[in-house]
N, C-alpha and C positions, 0 to 999 in steps of 0.2 A: 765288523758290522756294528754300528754302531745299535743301544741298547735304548727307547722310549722307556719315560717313569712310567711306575708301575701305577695304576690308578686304582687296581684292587685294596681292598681294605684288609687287613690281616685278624681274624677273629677275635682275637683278645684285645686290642689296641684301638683300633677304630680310624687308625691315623694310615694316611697314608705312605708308602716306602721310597723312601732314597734308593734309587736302584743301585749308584756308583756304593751307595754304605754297603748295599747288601751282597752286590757281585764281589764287594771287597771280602767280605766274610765268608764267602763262598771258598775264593783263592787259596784263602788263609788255611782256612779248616782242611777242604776237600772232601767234602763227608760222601764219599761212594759208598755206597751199599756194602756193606761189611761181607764179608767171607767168610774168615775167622773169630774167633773170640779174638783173638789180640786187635783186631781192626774195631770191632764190637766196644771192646775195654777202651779205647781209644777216644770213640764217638761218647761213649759214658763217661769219659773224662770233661770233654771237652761241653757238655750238658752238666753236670755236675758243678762247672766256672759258674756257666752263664745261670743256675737255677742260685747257685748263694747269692749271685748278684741281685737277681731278679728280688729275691727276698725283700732284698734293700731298696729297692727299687730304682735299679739303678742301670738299667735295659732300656736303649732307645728302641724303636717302633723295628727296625730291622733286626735287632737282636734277637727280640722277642718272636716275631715273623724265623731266624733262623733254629731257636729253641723249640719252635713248635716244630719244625721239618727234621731236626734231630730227635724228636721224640718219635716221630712216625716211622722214621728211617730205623732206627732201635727195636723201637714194637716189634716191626716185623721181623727183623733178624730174631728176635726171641722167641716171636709166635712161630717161629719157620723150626727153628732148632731144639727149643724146650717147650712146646705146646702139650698138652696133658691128655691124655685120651678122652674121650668124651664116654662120662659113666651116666646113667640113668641116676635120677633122682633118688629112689628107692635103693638103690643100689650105695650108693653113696652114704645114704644115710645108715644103710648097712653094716657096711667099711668102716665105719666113723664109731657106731656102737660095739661093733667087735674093738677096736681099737681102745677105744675106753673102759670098753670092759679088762681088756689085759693089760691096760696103764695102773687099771685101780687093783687089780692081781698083783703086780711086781710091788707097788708099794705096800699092800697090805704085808706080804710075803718081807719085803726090808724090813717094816718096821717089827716085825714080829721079830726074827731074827735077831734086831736089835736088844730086845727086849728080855730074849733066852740068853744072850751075854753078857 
């Protein structure tokens, strides 16, 4: 079935998409929704290309339009598998003063140490 251009504008670029550029990019990559980390590691690679490039700037309007649906796709494999629990503010900032308090305990304790040999 044949595929009408795309006339949406893709957020960052403003231009409009070659669809045959971007169904080609599609073929190529295959970015399914990861499963695994190695399929994850995969899509991170293959966004990793396109982000040096982009640097350079060197990403037509599809590419760019494909780096941003790689990033979403990504997000959420992350948000899905290493999402953090949700702590209360207070609580956090709790966590954070305990922890600093016995960051600045072990060093005081090193360097002391140090200092006895």
């Amino acid at each position: 079935m044949p595929v009408k251009s795309i006339t949406r504008k893709p957020a960052r670029t403003g231009k409009s998409l070659n669809t045959d550029l971007y169904i080609g990019l599609l073929r190529q990559a295959l970015p399914l929704p990861p499963q695994t980390e190695a399929d994850n590691e995969r899509l991170i690679g293959l966004l990793s290309a396109l982000s040096e490039r982009e640097e350079l700037g060197d990403l037509n309007a599809e590419e760019q339009a494909f780096t941003e649906l790689l990033a979403i796709v990504i997000e959420d494999f992350e948000d899905r598998h290493y999402s953090l629990p949700a702590v209360a503010p207070d609580e956090f900032c709790a966590r954070s003063w305990k922890i600093e308090a016995f960051s600045t305990r072990i060093l005081r304790l090193s360097w002391e140490q140090r200092i006895d040999h």
